[in-house]
N, C-alpha and C positions, 0 to 999 in steps of 0.2 A: 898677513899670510904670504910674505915673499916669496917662500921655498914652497910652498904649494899650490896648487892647480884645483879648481874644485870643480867636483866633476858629479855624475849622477849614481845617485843611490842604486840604479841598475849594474853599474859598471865594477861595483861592490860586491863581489862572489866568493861562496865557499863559506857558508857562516859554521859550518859546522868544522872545519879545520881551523879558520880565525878563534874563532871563540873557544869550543872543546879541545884543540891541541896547542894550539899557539898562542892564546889566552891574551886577553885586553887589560887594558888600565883602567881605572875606571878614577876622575880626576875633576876633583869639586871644590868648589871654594865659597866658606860658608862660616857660619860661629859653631865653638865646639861648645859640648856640654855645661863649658866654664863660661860663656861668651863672648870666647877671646877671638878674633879673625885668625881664620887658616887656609891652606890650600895645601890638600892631601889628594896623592894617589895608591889606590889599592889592586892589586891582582885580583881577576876575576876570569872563573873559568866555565860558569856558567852564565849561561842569556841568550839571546836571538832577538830577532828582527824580525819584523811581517806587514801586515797591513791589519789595522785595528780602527775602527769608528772611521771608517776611510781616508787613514792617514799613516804614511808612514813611518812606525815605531821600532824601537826597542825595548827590548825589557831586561833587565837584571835582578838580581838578587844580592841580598847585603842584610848581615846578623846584625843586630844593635848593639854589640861589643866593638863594633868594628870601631875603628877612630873615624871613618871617611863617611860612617855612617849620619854623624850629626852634622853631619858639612852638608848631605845630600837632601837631609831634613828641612837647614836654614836655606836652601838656595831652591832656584827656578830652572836653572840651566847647569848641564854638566858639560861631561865630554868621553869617548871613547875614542882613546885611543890605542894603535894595532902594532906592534914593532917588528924589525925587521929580526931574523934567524939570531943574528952576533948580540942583541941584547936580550939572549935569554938568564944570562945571570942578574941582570937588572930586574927583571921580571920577578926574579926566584926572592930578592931581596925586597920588591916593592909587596909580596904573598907572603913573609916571612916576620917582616917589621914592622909594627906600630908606628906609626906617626904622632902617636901620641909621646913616646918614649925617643924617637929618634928623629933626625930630620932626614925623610927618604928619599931628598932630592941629590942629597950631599953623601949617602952611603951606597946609592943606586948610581952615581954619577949621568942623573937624570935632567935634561932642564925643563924647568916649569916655564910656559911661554902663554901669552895670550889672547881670544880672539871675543871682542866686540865685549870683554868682560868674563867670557871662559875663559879657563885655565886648559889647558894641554899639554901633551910632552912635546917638546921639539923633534924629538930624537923619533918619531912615530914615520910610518911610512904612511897610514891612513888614519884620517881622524874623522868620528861623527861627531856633530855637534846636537845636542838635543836638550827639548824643554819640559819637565814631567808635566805629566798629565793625569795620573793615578798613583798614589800608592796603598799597600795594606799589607798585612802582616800573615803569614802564613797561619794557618790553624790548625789544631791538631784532630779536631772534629771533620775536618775538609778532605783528609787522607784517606780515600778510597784503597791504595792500596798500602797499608799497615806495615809493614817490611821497606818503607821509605824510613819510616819515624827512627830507624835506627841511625839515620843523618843526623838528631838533633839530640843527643844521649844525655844533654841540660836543658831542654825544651828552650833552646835559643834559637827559635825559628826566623826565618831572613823574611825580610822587608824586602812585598816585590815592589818594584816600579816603573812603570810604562811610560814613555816618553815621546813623545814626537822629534823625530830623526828633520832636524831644520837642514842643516846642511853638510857633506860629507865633500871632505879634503883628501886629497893624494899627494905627498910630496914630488917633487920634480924630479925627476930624473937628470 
């Protein structure tokens, strides 16, 4: 982690413009449904952070269609990462592409980098590093309020998963 600094999960603000406007990567390396080795990243514009079983988490979401989704199934550890303003077209093509069908590293002009065995972007101004710790499957019984279910119009409901936030990077200025 040359180019970054690591620093405290406190000094991490704003989740609700990081995540709901500015939107993360979300970058796992795992076996795909075929069980061939991969390392895929997916645009994710929902999730948050908090303090869960007295630790602190993030949590995301992710449909079982997704390609990044079997990556997240076969592994322990991910990573989120946060880009700066200039690679919002990269963004738009890592929320657009399959990785199944393309290689998003090479059409995002993204580079896939590593830390103790994550995968990450290079190009990230902040990165968490995290270990799941739950996951399950949205249910359509669970929907209290019924005018959500219009999000899922093929009952492809996202795979939550809650994570332990191990350690959070900032690149260097």
């Amino acid at each position: 982690m040359q180019n970054f600094d690591k620093i405290s999960l406190a000094a991490f603000d704003g989740i609700f413009e990081k995540i709901g406007k500015e939107w993360m990567l979300i970058t796992a390396k795992g076996k795909t449904k075929y069980g061939k080795e991969a390392v895929n990243t997916m645009t994710a514009s929902w999730g948050g952070y908090g303090i869960l079983w007295n630790l602190p988490v993030a949590f995301l979401f992710v449909r079982p269609q997704r390609f990044t989704f079997s990556l997240l199934e076969s592994s322990d550890a991910f990573s989120l990462s946060f880009l700066p303003e200039e690679k919002r077209a990269a963004l738009l093509t890592c929320g657009t592409l399959s990785g199944k069908n393309v290689d998003k590293w090479k059409a995002s002009g993204l580079t896939p980098l590593e830390n103790e065995g994550v995968p990450f972007v290079g190009e990230a101004r902040t990165v968490l590093f995290c270990r799941k710790l739950y996951a399950a499957p949205f249910l359509e019984e669970g929907f209290i309020n019924k005018e959500l279910l219009q999000n899922y119009r093929t009952d492809d409901f996202h795979q939550m998963y809650i994570a332990e936030i191990e350690s959070v990077f900032s690149k260097k200025e």
